[in-house]
Structure formats: structure tokens, C-alpha cells
C-alpha positions as CSV (number, residue, x, y, z in Angstrom):
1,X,119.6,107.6,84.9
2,X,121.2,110.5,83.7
3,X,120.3,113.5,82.1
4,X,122.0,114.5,79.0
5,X,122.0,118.4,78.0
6,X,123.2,119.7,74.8
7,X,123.3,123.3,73.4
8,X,124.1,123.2,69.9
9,X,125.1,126.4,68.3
10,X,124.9,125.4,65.1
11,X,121.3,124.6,64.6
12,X,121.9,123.1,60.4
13,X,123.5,120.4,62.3
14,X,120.3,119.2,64.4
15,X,119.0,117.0,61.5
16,X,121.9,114.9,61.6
17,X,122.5,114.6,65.3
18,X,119.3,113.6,65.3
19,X,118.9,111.2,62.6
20,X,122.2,109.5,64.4
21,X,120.5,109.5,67.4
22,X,117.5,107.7,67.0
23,X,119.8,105.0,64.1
24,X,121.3,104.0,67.9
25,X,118.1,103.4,69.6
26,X,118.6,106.8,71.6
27,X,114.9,107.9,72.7
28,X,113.0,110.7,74.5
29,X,115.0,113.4,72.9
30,X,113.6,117.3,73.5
31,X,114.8,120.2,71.6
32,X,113.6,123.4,72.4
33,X,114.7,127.1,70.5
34,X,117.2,129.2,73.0
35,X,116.4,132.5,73.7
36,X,119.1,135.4,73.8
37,X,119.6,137.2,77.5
38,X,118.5,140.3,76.8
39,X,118.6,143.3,79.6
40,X,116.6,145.0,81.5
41,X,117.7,148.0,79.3
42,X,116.9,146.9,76.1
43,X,113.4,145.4,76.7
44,X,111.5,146.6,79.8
45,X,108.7,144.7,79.1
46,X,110.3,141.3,78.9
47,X,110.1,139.0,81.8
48,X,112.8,139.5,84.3
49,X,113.3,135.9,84.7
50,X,116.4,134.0,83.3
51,X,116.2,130.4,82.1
52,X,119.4,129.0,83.6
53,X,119.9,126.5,81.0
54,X,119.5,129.3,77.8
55,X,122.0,131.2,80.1
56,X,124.7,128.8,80.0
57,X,125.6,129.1,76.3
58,X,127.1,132.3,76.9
59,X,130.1,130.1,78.2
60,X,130.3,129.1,74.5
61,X,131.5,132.8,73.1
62,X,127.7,133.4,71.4
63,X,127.3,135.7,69.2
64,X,123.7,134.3,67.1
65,X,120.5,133.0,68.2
66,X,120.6,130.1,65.9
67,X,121.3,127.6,69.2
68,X,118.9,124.7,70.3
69,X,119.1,122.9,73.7
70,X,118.5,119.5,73.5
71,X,117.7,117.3,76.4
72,X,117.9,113.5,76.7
73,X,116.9,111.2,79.8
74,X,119.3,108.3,79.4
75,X,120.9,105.3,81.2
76,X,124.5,105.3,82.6
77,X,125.5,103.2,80.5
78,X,124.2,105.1,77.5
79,X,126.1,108.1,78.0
80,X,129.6,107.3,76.2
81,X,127.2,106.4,73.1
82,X,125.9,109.6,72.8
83,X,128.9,111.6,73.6
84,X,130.8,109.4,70.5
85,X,128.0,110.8,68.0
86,X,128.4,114.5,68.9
87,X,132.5,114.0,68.9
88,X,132.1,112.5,65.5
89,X,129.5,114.8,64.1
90,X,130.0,118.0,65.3
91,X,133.1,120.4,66.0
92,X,133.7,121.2,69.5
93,X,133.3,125.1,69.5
94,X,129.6,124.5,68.5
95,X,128.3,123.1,71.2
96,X,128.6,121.8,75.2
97,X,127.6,119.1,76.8
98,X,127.2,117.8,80.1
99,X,125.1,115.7,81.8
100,X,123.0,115.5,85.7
101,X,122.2,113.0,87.5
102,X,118.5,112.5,87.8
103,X,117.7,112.0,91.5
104,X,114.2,111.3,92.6
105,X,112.7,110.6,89.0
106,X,109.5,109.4,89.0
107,X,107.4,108.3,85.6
108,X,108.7,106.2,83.0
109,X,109.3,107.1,79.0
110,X,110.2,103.7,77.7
């Protein structure tokens, strides 16, 4: 099993990506809303913490907070499937994607 992590900038395209998604029997998908990093400067009474996966779309050159991160469990073989739909759907400066192997998974969502 892997697990599949998208952060799509443009959030107009989510619908679609979605829709396509679930049309090729791809399950168990999460979105959540990204949060900007904001300093400790700007906002002393936000939490100090960093999510390290809202943090990584600053590799993409951000500049709105319009982003969603999108998480799928999937099987290896699975994998190439999705990466075809978000070639085909979506430009490649609005998003990144990667996926992690999940070690030590317990639970099942099927």
C-alpha cells in the first residue's frame, strides 16, 4: 500500500479530479483546506506548530490560499492510474504529487 498525497493549487479543479477518481473505482479519498504559514510576527496568538504537509506547497511558488491536500491510501498497483488522471486533467504548476509507502498499517477501508 501506498499513500498518495496531492496538493492542488488550483482548488476549481477538485470537482473534476474527483468525479475522475471515483469513475475509476479510486476510494478512500480525503481533502482537507491548506492553511498559509504565517509567522510568529504576524500572528502571536496562532499556534506555533507547523503542519509539514501544508508546508510543503511552498515548493510550488504559492502565492493564494485556494490549495487543498488530498490524501489517498492505495495499492501499488493503483498508483500509475491515478498519476494518469492528474497528468491529463490538470497542468503541472498547479499541483505536486508524491506518494509514501505505508509501513505498519493497521485497519482496513475496503
Amino acid at each position: 500500500m501506498e499513500l498518495a498525497i496531492m496538493i492542488l493549487k488550483e482548488e476549481e479543479l477538485l470537482d473534476t479530479l474527483i468525479k475522475r477518481l471515483t469513475s475509476n473505482d479510486i476510494k478512500n479519498i480525503t481533502v482537507l483546506e491548506s492553511d498559509t504559514f504565517i509567522s510568529e510576527n504576524n500572528n502571536k496568538n496562532r499556534k506555533k506548530d507547523v503542519n509539514i504537509f501544508g508546508s510543503i506547497r511552498y515548493m510550488l511558488d504559492y502565492f493564494n490560499d485556494e490549495s487543498r491536500l488530498i490524501f489517498i491510501p492505495i495499492k501499488n498497483d493503483r498508483v500509475d492510474i491515478v498519476k494518469n488522471i492528474v497528468k491529463d486533467l490538470i497542468p503541472s504548476h498547479q499541483y505536486l504529487f508524491f506518494t509514501i509507502p505505508m509501513n505498519n498499517m493497521e485497519g482496513n477501508l475496503e
